[in-house]
C-alpha positions in Angstrom: -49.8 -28.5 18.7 -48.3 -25.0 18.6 -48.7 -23.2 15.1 -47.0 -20.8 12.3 -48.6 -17.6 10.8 -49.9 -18.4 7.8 -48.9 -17.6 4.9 -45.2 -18.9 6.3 -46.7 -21.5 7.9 -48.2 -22.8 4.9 -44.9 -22.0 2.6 -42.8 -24.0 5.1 -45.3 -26.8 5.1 -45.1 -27.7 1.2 -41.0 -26.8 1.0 -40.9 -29.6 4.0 -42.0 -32.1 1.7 -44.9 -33.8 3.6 -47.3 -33.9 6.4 -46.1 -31.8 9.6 -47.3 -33.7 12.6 -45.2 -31.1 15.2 -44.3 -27.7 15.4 -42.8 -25.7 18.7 -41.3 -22.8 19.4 -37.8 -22.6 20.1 -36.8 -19.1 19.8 -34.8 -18.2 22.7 -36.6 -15.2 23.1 -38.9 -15.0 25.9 -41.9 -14.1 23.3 -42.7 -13.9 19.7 -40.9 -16.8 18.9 -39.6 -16.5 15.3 -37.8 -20.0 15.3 -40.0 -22.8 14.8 -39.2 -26.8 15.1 -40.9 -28.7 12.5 -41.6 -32.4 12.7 -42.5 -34.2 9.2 -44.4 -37.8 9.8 -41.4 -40.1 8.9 -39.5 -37.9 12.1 -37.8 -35.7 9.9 -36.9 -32.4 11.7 -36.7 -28.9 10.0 -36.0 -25.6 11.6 -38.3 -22.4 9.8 -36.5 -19.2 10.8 -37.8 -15.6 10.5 -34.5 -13.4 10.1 -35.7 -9.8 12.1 -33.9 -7.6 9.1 -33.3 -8.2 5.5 -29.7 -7.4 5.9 -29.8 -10.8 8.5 -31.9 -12.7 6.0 -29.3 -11.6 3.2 -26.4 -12.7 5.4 -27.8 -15.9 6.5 -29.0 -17.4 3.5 -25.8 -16.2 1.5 -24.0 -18.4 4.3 -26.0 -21.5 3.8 -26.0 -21.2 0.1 -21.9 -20.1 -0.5 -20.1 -21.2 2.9 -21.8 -23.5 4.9 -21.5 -26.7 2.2 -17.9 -26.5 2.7 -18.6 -28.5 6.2 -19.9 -31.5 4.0 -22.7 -34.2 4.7 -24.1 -34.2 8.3 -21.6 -31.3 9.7 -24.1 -28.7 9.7 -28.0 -27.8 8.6 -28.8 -27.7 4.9 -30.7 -24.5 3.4 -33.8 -26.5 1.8 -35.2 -23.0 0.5 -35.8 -19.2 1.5 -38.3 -16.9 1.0 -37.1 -13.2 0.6 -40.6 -11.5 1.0 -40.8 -13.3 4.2 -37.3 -12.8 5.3 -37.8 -16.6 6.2 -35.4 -20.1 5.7 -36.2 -23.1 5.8 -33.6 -25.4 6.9 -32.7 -29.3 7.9 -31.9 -30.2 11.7 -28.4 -31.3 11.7 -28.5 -34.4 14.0 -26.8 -34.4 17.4 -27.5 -33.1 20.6 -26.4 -29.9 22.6 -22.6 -30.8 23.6 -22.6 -28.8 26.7 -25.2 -31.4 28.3 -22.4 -33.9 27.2 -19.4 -34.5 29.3 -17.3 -37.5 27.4 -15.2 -37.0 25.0 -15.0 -33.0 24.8 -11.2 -33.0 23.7 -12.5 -35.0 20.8 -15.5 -32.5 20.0 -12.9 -29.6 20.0 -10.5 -31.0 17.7 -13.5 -31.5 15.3 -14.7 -27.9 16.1 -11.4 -26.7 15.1 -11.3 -28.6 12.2 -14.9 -27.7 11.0 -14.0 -24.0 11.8 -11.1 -24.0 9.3 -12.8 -25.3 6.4 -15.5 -22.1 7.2 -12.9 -20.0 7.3 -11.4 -20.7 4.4 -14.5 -21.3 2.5 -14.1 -18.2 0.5 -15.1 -14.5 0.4 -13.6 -14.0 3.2 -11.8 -10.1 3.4 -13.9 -7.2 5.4 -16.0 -5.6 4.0 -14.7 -2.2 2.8 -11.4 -3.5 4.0 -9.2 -3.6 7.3 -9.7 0.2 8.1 -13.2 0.2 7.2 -13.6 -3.1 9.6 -11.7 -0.8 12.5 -13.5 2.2 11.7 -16.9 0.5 12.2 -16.4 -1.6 15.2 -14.6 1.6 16.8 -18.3 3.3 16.1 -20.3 0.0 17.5 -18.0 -0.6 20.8 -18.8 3.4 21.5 -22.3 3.5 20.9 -22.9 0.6 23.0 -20.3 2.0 25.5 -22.7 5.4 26.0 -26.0 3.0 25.9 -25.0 0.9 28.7 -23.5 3.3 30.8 -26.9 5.2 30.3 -28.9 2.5 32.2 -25.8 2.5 34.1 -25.0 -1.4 33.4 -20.9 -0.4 32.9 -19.1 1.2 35.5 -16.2 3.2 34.6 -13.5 1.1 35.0 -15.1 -1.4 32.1 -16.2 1.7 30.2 -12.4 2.9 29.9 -11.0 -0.4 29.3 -13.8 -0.7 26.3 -12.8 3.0 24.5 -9.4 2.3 25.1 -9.1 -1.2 23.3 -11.2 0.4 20.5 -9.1 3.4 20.4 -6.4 1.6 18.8 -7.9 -1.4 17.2 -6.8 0.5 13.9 -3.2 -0.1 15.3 -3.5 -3.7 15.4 -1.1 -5.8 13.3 -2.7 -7.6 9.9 -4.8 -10.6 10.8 -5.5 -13.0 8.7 -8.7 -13.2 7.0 -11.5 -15.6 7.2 -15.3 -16.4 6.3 -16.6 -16.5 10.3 -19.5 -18.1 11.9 -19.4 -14.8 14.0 -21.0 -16.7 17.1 -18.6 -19.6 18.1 -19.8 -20.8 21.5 -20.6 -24.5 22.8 -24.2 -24.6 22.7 -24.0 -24.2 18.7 -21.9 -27.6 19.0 -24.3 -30.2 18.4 -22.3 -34.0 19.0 -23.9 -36.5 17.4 -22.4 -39.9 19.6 -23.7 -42.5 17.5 -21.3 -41.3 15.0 -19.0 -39.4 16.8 -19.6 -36.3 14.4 -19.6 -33.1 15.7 -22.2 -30.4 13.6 -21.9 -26.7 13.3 -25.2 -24.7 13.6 -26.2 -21.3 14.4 -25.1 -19.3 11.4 -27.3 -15.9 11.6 -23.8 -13.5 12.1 -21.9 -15.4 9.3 -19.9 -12.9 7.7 -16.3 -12.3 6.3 -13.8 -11.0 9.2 -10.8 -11.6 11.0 -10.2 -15.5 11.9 -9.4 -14.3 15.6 -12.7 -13.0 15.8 -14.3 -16.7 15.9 -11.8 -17.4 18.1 -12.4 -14.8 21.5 -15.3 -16.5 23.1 -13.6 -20.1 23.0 -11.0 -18.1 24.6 -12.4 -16.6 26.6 -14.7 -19.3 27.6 -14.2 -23.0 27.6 -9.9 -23.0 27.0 -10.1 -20.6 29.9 -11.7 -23.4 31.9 -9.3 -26.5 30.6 -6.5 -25.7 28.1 -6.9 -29.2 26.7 -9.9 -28.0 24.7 -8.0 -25.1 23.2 -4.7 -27.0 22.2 -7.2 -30.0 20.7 -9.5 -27.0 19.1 -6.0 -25.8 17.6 -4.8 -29.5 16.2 -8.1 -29.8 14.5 -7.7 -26.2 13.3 -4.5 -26.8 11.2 -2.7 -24.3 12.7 -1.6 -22.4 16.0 -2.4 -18.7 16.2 -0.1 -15.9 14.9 1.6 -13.3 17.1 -0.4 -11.2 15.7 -3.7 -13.2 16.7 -2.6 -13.5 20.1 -1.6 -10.3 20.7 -5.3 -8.9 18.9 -7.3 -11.8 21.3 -7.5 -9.6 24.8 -9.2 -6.7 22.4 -11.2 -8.2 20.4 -12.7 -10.0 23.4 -13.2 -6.7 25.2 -15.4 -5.3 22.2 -17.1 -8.7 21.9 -17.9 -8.6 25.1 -19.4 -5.1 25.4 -21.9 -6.2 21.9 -23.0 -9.5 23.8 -24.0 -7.3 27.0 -25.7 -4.7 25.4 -27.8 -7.4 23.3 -28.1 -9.2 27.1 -29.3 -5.7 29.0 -32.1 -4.9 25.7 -33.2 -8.6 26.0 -33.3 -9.0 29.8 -30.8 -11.9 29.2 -28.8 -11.9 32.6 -26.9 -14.7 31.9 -25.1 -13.4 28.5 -24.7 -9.8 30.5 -22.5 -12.2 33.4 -20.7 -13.5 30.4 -20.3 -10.5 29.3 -19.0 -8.7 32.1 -16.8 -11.7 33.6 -15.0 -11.5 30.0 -14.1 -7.7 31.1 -13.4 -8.5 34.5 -10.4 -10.9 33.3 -8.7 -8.0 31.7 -9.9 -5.7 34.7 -8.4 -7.5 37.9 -8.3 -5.1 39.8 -12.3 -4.5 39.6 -14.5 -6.9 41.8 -17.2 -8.5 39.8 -20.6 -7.4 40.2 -22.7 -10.1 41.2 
């Protein structure tokens, strides 16, 4: 049975309320694992998390303590305690498997995705912080750091690079978006579909933060509603609402500076498959650029 540095180990241990009979790593990291699986004897499962910053820890836990409750009963993990020394949470397993290994009923999942996205969103706290020009100003500052870093290891060519500095060139000039308390990584695999009870849960909460709504929004559009339109227009019925003009019209940029953050994260982990994401998310506003393989 695989292990946790004590003295974590040990706090996680009494927080989890009795005898641990498993623990593995699950961090999806290739090494140092700093998310651990932990099995209690009556099958209870816990997740101990070791946030790599305190401004992460900070973020997370204030999530899981102020937003994440909105979801209710079953829809997502519960905090069960955190440890600020050790930038570490301790938190339930919400039950339900990965819905991307799942094929039936995904129209279904989606409208309980949108659903489950709104009451996050509107779970409170939600404005920028420092504001809308101070939100523009900042990920103007990211998209061109990340811009020069890749195109240093020469991962961007310059057709991407220009499309990059030119969508955050004039993300100031964007029309008002309505506000919202974000998961701030919206994908499938943080859809966990629980068929006995045909209840969808919401995990994976470590970029929670307040932001524009459209933000949670650009890798579902980018991603599955790309694929089958269905998923998008159920996503949107369970959401309560269809997009603005002003959301639609913001989508095509903010996906192009999402897309640049996931592929530098993808190039400094070796993660190929989030750079591919990455890049074919570029590529659709590029046409005229052939995809690298």
């Amino acid at each position: 049975m695989q292990s946790v540095p004590n003295p974590i180990g040990a706090w996680a241990r009494r927080r989890a309320g009795g005898e641990i009979t498993a623990v593995r790593g699950v961090s999806w990291r290739p090494a140092g694992s700093r998310v651990w699986e932990l099995t209690r004897a009556d099958a209870s499962r816990f997740f101990l998390k070791v946030a790599p910053t305190a401004a992460r820890y900070t973020r997370e836990t204030h999530a899981y303590r102020h937003a994440v409750p909105a979801l209710g009963h079953a829809h997502a993990p519960v905090l069960v305690d955190s440890d600020p020394g050790a930038l570490a949470l301790l938190l339930t397993a919400a039950p339900g498997l990965d819905a991307t290994a799942q094929a039936a009923g995904r129209t279904e999942r989606y409208r309980q995705a949108g659903a489950l996205l709104r009451r996050l969103h509107d779970a409170g706290g939600a404005a920028p912080a420092g504001g809308a020009d101070r939100w523009a100003a900042d990920r103007r500052a990211a998209a061109e750091e990340q811009v020069a870093a890749l195109t240093a290891v020469g991962a961007l060519d310059a057709a991407e690079r220009r499309l990059v500095l030119d969508r955050a060139a004039v993300l100031h000039l964007l029309p008002p978006l309505p506000a919202a308390f974000l998961h701030g990584d919206l994908r499938e695999d943080h859809l966990l579909w629980d068929a006995a009870g045909a209840r969808l849960a919401l995990v994976g909460f470590a970029q929670a933060r307040g932001g524009c709504a459209a933000e949670d929004l650009v890798r579902m559009a980018y991603g599955p509603w790309q694929r089958d339109r269905a998923l998008g227009a159920a996503f949107l019925r369970g959401y309560g609402r269809e997009l603005t003009d002003a959301e639609r019209y913001a989508l095509p940029t903010l996906a192009a500076l999402d897309a640049v953050g996931v592929m530098a994260c993808g190039v400094r982990h070796g993660d190929e498959e989030a750079v591919a994401r990455a890049r074919g998310v570029l590529g659709a506003q590029t046409p005229h650029v052939a995809l690298r393989a």
